[in-house]
N, C-alpha and C positions, 0 to 999 in steps of 0.2 A: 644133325648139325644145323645149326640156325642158321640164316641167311645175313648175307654181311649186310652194311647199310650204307648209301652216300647220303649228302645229302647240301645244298649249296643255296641260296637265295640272295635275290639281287633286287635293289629298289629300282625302278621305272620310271621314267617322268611323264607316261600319261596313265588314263584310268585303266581301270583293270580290263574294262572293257575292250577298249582298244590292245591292250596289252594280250588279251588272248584271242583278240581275231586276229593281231599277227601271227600267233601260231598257228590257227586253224586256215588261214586261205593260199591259193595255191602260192607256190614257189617258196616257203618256210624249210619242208625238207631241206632242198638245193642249197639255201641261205646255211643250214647250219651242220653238212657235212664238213668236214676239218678238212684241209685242202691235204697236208702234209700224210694223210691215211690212205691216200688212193681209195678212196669211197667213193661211191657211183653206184645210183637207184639202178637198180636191175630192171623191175618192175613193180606196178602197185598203180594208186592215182595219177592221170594223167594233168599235166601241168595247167591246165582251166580248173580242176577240180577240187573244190573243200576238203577238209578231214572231215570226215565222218565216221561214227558209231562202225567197227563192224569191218572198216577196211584196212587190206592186209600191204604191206610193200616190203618188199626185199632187196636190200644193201649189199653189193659187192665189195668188201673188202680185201685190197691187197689186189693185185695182179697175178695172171699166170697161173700154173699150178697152185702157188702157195696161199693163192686167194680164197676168201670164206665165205659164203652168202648167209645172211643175218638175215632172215623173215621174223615180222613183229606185226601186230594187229593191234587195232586201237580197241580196248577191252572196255574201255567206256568211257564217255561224253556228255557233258552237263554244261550246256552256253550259259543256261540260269548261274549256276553255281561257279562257273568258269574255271572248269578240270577237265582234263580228261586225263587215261591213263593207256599207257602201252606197255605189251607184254612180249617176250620172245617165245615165238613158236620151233624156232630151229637156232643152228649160230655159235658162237662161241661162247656162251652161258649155259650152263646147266637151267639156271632157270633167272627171267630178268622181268622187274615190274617196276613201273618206270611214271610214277605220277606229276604231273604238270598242275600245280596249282595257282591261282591268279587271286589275291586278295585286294581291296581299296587300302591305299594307305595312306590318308588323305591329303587335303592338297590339291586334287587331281592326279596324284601320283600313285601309284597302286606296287608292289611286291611280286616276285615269280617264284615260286619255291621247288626245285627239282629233287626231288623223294626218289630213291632208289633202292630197292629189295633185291639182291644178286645172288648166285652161288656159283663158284667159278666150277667145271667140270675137278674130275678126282677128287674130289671129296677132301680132307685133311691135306692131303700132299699139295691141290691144287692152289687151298691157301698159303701152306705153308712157302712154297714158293714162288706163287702168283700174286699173292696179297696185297704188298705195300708196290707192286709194279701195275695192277692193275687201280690202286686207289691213287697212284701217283695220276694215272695213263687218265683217271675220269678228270679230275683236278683240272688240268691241263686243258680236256674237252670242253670240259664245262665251263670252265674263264673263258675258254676263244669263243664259245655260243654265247653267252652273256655280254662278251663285247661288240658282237656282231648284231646281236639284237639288239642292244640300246643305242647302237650308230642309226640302223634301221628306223626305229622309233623316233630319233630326233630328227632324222631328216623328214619323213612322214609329215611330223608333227610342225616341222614347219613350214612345208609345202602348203599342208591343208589351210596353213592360217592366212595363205596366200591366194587360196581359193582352187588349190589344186588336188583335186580328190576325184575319185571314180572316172580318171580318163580313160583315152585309148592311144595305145602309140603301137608306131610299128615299129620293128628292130632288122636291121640288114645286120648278116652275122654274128647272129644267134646262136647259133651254136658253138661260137671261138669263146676262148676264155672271159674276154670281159661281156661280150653280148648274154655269155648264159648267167653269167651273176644278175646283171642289170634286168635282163626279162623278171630272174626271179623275185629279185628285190623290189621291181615295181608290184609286180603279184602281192607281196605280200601287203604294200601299202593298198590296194582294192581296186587298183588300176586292172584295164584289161590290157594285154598282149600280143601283137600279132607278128607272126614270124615270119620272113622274106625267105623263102625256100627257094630255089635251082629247079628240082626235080617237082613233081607230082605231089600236090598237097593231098596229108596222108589224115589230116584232123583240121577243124573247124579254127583254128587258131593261125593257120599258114595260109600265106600267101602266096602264088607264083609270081617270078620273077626270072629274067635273063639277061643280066647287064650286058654279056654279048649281043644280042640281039636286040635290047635295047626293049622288051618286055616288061610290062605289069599289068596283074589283073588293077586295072585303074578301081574297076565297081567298090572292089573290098576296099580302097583306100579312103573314099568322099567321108566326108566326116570326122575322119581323124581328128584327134588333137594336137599331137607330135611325130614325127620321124626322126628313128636314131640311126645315122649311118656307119654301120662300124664294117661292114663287107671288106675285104681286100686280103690279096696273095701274101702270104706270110715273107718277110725278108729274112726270116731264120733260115736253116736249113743248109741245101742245096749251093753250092758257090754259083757267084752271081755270074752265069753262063750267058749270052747276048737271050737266048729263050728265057731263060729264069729271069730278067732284066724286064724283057717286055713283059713278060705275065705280070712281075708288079707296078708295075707301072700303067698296063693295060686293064686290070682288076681295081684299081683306085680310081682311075680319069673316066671309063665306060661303067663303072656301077653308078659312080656321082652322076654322070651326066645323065643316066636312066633315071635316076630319082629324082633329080630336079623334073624333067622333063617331064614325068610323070604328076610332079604335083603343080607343074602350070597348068596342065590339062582338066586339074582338077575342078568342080562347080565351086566346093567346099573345101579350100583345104584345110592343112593343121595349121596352127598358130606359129608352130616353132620346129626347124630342121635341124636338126644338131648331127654334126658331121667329125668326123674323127679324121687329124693329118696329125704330124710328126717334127718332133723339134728336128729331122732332118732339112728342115726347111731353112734352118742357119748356117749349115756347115759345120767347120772346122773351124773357131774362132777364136781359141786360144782362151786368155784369161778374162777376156771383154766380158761384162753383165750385158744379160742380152734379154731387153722385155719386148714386149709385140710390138714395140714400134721400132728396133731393128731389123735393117732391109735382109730380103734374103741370101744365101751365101752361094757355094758355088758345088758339084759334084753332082753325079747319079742322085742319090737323096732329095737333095734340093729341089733340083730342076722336076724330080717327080711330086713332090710334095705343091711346089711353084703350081703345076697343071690339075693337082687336085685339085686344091683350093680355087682353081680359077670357076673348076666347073662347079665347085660350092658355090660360089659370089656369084650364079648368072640365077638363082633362087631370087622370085618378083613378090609384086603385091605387099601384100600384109602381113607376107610370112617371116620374121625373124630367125635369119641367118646366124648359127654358131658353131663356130670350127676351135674346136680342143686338140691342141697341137702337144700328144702325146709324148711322154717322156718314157724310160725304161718303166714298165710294170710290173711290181714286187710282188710273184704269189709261187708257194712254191707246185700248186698246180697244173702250168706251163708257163711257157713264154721263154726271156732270159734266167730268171731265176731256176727254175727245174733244169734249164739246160747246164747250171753252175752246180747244182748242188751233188750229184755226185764226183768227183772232181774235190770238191772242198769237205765233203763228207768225208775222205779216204785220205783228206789230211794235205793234197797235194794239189793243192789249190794257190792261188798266186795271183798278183797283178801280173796286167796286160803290158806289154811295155815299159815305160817309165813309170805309167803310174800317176803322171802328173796329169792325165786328163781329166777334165772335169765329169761326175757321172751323174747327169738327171734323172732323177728316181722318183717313183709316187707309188704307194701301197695300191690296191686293189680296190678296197673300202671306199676310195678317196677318188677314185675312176670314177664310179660307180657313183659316187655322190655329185660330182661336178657334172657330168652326164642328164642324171636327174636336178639338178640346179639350172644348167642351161634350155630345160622344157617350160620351167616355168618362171625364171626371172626376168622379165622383161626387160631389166636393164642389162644384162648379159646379150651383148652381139657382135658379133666378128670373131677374130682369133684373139684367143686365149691360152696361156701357155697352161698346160695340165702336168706341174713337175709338182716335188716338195719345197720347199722354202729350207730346207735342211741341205746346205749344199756340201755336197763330197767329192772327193778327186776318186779314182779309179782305187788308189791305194790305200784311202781312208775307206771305201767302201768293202776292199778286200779283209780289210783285219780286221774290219767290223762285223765281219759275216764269219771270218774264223772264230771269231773271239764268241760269239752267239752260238755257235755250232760245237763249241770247246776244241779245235781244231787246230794247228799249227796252218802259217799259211807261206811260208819261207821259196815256194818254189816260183819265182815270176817266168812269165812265159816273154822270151823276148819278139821283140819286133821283127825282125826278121821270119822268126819260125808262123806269127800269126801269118805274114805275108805268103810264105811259101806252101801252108794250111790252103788258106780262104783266098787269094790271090790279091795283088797291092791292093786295088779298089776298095774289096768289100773290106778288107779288114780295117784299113787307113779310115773309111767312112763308119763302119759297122761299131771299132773298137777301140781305137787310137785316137778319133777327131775327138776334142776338145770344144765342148759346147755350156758354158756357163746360163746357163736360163733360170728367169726367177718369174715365179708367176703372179707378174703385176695384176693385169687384169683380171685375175680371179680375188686378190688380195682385197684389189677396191671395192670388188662387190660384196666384201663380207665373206666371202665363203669362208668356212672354218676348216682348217685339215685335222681330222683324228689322228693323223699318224705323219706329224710334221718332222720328225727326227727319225734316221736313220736306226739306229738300234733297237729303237722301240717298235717300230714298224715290224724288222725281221724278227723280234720277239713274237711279237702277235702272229705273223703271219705262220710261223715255224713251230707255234703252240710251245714257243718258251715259258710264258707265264703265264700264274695262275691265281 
């Protein structure tokens, strides 16, 4: 029986060249596993390191028992000719060859064309009832890599024209959800990476640090170009216990103030600090439009948001100060979204309360990009709100996420039961406050959002379309 066939290409807006060293330099993998597959490299190339001819990496799909490891080897590599190809050595294929082609298409603009030879295991039966599920399932992959790669390339491309190309940044919180996107995504632009690790550096790429103690190796820092501060105690979880309180509040205020400190010290530092705080910084403010030049509001949030940001702003010298005052972040990888989505997958999902609070939202993508904006725009400085311009109440964002998910979404959870869950505080502040934010200042500087509309976002994000 012949091997079935995909096959999908996409136009580019820089040369081909460019277009296929995005593929080959490190952090490409990372960039273009699908959030919504529970995929996570096993093992294989370590994150400083090329594709090359010959190497082999292995994919955990799925969790738990029911998870699959996918080992593939790059069967051949041609930078002249701008191909390479990968094959499955183990996995859920009987057998997969998998060609990445890059041609000029001129202009400057060059074409990517994903060639794919497959055979699903069982033979006839496999097709027969795997077929139009698994050509759906690539469909799907392959539009969310294609849109992930030409966000990547435009931003790239217009960093470079900025004169931002082959830097070095360090990342506090590299390994949370938006730290490991951004490490990769600078990778694949040709930037180098260095990671602010806790524990014992285990490779050439990390750095020791101890916001407790107030720690850094300073050496590995001189020279930088940027620091991205994303470090800090998760306010998910755990109800906000007087301990659970301090930790976050003590993991935001002692990591900032370690890394400033650490880069006054320095002979050389980076050009630009970009720090991550929290539209918690306004409160609970009802239907008020609220841009960076309203004061900040009142509660837990606040006041710790208030003390972040103070130890961002004591950053001297020549160094340009930016602090992106995060909104909820849409990925269903973690964060609030993966904690909503089973809940609204099962049909039984609902607004919070009334429903009438405001929800500031921003895709992933859009993180990631304003993030890499505030390293090298130099008219980007101070606070910056980092929401969508798409603005939704709790209740438009509910049916919006049913209606994408195909899901009824009829059950609201009332206020009371959040309260007696999470207790008054964290819920009132967590899920109830009421925070209209629009993000002025990223607006004026140009910034573009790919994913400025709610629907469209949890399309992309959820590998709805194709």
């Amino acid at each position: 029986m012949s091997p079935q066939t995909f096959e999908r290409t996409v136009r580019c807006p820089v040369s081909a060249r460019e277009t296929f060293e995005w593929h080959v330099r490190p952090g490409a993998l990372r960039r273009l596993l699908p959030p919504w597959d529970n995929a996570s490299v096993k093992s294989g190339s370590g994150p400083e390191e090329r594709l090359e001819q010959g190497a082999r990496t292995t994919i955990r799909l799925g969790v738990g028992p029911v998870g699959i490891d996918w080992e593939a080897e790059i069967a051949e590599l041609d930078a002249e000719a701008t191909f390479f190809v990968d094959r499955s050595l183990s996995g859920p294929f009987k057998s997969w060859v998998h060609r990445h082609q890059v041609e000029a298409a001129g202009d400057g603009a060059s074409t990517l064309t994903d060639h794919i030879d497959y055979e699903l295991p069982l033979g006839g039966l496999g097709r027969l009832f795997g077929g139009g599920f698994t050509r759906t399932k690539l469909a799907r992959m392959f539009a969310w890599r294609h849109r992930v790669m030409l966000h990547d390339l435009e931003c790239h491309a217009d960093a470079a024209a900025q004169g931002f190309s082959g830097k070095t940044i360090a990342i506090t919180g590299a390994s949370g959800l938006v730290g490991s996107s951004l490490a990769a995504f600078l990778r694949t632009g040709g930037h180098r990476v260095l990671e602010l690790v806790r524990r014992e550096p285990r490779a050439p790429h990390e750095v020791r640090w101890s916001p407790r103690d107030g720690e850094v190796d300073h050496a590995r820092l001189e020279g930088i170009d940027g620091i991205v501060h994303l470090a800090g105690e998760s306010i998910f979880g755990l109800r906000w216990t007087e301990d659970k309180k301090r930790r976050i509040e003590e993991s935001r205020v002692l990591g900032t103030r370690t890394i400033v400190d650490a880069i006054g010290r320095l002979d050389r530092p980076p050009a630009a600090f970009v720090s991550a705080s929290a539209i918690g910084w306004y409160g609970d403010r009802g239907d008020k439009k609220l841009t960076e030049e309203a004061a900040m509001g009142e509660g837990f949030l606040a006041e710790t948001c208030a003390a972040w940001e103070a130890e961002a702003d004591r950053v001297q010298g020549d160094v340009r100060g930016v602090k992106l005052r995060l909104g909820v972040v849409l990925d269903p990888g973690g964060g609030a979204l993966a904690t909503m989505l089973p809940a609204f997958k099962a049909g039984v999902g609902g607004k919070l309360g009334s429903g009438e609070q405001w929800f500031p939202w921003v895709a992933l993508d859009d993180v990631i990009g304003a993030f890499h904006r505030g390293l090298f725009d130099t008219g980007l400085r101070g606070a910056a709100n980092l929401v969508a311009p798409g603005e939704v109440t709790n209740a438009d964002f509910t049916k919006t996420l049913g209606k994408v998910l195909g899901r009824p979404t009829i059950l609201p959870v009332p206020e009371f039961g959040l309260k007696a869950a999470l207790g008054k505080e964290q819920a009132q502040e967590m899920l109830l406050a009421s925070v209209r934010v629009v993000p002025a200042a990223l607006e004026s500087a140009g910034f573009r959002f790919h994913h400025p509309h709610l629907e469209g976002a949890l399309m992309h994000a959820l590998g709805k379309r194709q």
